[in-house]
N, C-alpha and C positions, 0 to 999 in steps of 0.2 A: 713539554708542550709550551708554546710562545702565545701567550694572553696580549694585546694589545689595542690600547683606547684606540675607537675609530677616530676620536679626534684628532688623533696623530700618525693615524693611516700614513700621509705622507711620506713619511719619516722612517719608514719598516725600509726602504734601501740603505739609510746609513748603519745596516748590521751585516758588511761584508762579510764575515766570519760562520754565519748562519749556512747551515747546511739542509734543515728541512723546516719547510713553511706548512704550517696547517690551519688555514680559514673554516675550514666545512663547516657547513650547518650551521651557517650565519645570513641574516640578509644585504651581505656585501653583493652591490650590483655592478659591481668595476674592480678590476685589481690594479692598485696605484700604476702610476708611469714609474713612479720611486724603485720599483722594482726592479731595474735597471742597475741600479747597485748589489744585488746581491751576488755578488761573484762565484760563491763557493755554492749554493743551493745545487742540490741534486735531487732532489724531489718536492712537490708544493702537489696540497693537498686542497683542492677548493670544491668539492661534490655539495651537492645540495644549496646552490645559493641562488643568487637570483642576475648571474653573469649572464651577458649576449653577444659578449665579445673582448679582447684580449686585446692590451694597449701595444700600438706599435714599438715598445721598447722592450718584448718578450723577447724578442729575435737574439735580443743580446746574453741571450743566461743561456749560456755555451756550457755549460756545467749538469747544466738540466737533463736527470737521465730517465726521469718520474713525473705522471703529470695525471691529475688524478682530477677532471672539471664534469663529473656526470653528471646528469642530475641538475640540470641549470638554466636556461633558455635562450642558448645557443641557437639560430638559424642558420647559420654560414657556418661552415667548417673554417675556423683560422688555419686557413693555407700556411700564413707566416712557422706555421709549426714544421716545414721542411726546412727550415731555415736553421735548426736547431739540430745539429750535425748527433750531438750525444743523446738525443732522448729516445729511450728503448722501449718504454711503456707509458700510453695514452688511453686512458678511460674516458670516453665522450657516449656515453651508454646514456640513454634519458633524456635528450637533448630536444628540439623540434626542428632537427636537420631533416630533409626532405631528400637532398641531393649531396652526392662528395662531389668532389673537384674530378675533372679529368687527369690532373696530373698530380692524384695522392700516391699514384705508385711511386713516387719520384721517393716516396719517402722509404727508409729501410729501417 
Protein backbone atom coordinates (compact mmCIF):
# COMPACT_ATOMS: atom_id res chain seq x y z
CA UNK A 1 0.00 0.00 0.00
CA UNK A 2 1.48 3.66 -1.09
CA UNK A 3 1.09 6.15 2.23
CA UNK A 4 1.82 9.62 0.83
CA UNK A 5 2.12 13.18 2.60
CA UNK A 6 -0.67 15.32 1.11
CA UNK A 7 1.76 17.82 1.04
CA UNK A 8 3.57 16.30 -1.69
CA UNK A 9 0.38 15.23 -3.37
CA UNK A 10 1.84 16.81 -6.39
CA UNK A 11 4.66 14.84 -6.75
CA UNK A 12 2.77 11.03 -6.79
CA UNK A 13 3.22 11.37 -11.06
CA UNK A 14 7.04 11.17 -10.62
CA UNK A 15 6.44 7.32 -9.66
CA UNK A 16 6.09 6.07 -13.34
CA UNK A 17 6.81 2.52 -12.30
CA UNK A 18 3.64 2.42 -9.97
CA UNK A 19 1.07 0.10 -11.06
CA UNK A 20 -1.71 0.53 -8.42
CA UNK A 21 -2.79 3.67 -6.63
CA UNK A 22 -5.02 3.57 -3.66
CA UNK A 23 -6.39 6.97 -1.91
CA UNK A 24 -9.76 5.69 -0.53
CA UNK A 25 -11.08 6.77 2.42
CA UNK A 26 -9.43 9.85 2.64
CA UNK A 27 -10.64 13.53 2.41
CA UNK A 28 -8.87 14.03 -0.88
CA UNK A 29 -11.30 16.54 -2.96
CA UNK A 30 -9.16 16.36 -6.25
CA UNK A 31 -6.85 13.90 -7.79
CA UNK A 32 -3.50 15.74 -8.81
CA UNK A 33 -2.98 16.90 -12.57
CA UNK A 34 0.45 14.99 -11.52
CA UNK A 35 -1.20 12.04 -12.28
CA UNK A 36 -0.30 12.26 -15.68
CA UNK A 37 2.98 10.67 -15.08
CA UNK A 38 1.88 7.56 -13.99
CA UNK A 39 2.55 5.47 -16.97
CA UNK A 40 2.35 1.98 -15.80
CA UNK A 41 -1.03 2.28 -13.36
CA UNK A 42 -3.64 -0.08 -14.12
CA UNK A 43 -5.84 0.30 -11.34
CA UNK A 44 -6.37 3.52 -8.81
CA UNK A 45 -8.56 3.01 -6.05
CA UNK A 46 -10.21 6.42 -4.88
CA UNK A 47 -14.06 5.38 -3.20
CA UNK A 48 -15.07 7.24 -0.44
CA UNK A 49 -13.57 10.68 -0.70
CA UNK A 50 -14.90 13.74 -1.35
CA UNK A 51 -14.01 13.99 -5.37
CA UNK A 52 -16.60 15.97 -7.97
CA UNK A 53 -14.55 15.56 -10.75
CA UNK A 54 -11.39 14.17 -12.58
CA UNK A 55 -8.49 16.48 -13.88
CA UNK A 56 -8.19 16.76 -17.56
CA UNK A 57 -4.94 14.79 -17.56
CA UNK A 58 -6.81 11.36 -16.64
CA UNK A 59 -7.24 10.82 -20.45
CA UNK A 60 -3.75 10.10 -20.42
CA UNK A 61 -3.29 6.91 -18.29
CA UNK A 62 -3.83 4.71 -21.30
CA UNK A 63 -2.78 1.78 -18.98
CA UNK A 64 -5.81 2.22 -16.73
CA UNK A 65 -7.82 -1.02 -16.80
CA UNK A 66 -9.48 -0.28 -12.95
CA UNK A 67 -11.11 2.62 -11.71
CA UNK A 68 -12.76 2.33 -8.51
CA UNK A 69 -14.13 6.50 -7.53
CA UNK A 70 -17.72 5.27 -5.65
CA UNK A 71 -18.78 6.90 -3.07
CA UNK A 72 -17.73 10.51 -3.73
CA UNK A 73 -19.68 13.65 -5.05
CA UNK A 74 -19.45 13.20 -8.40
CA UNK A 75 -22.43 15.11 -10.44
CA UNK A 76 -21.36 14.84 -13.99
CA UNK A 77 -20.24 11.58 -15.25
CA UNK A 78 -16.33 12.30 -16.56
CA UNK A 79 -17.22 11.60 -20.07
CA UNK A 80 -13.30 11.94 -20.48
CA UNK A 81 -13.41 8.14 -19.16
CA UNK A 82 -14.15 6.89 -23.07
CA UNK A 83 -11.20 8.42 -23.79
CA UNK A 84 -9.34 5.66 -21.89
CA UNK A 85 -9.28 2.87 -24.52
CA UNK A 86 -8.00 -0.04 -21.63
CA UNK A 87 -10.32 0.64 -18.73
CA UNK A 88 -12.60 -2.54 -18.25
CA UNK A 89 -13.95 -1.74 -14.75
CA UNK A 90 -15.55 1.39 -13.42
CA UNK A 91 -17.23 1.65 -10.06
CA UNK A 92 -19.12 5.22 -9.93
CA UNK A 93 -21.92 3.54 -7.44
CA UNK A 94 -22.69 6.40 -4.59
CA UNK A 95 -22.20 9.15 -6.57
CA UNK A 96 -25.04 12.30 -7.00
CA UNK A 97 -25.19 11.64 -10.69
CA UNK A 98 -28.70 12.25 -11.81
CA UNK A 99 -28.10 11.77 -15.47
CA UNK A 100 -25.36 9.66 -17.87
CA UNK A 101 -24.27 11.11 -20.93
CA UNK A 102 -26.08 10.07 -24.34
CA UNK A 103 -22.94 8.88 -25.74
CA UNK A 104 -21.76 6.49 -22.57
CA UNK A 105 -22.46 3.52 -24.97
CA UNK A 106 -19.50 4.66 -26.92
CA UNK A 107 -17.84 3.13 -24.22
CA UNK A 108 -16.91 -0.84 -24.12
Amino acid sequence: MLVYDVMHVETIGLMESLKVLDFGFNLITEIPRSVVGLKNVVEIYGERCLMTSLPNTFTYLQTLTKLDIGNNNFTIFPIALNQIPSLRYLNIRNNLLTLLPRNINSMT
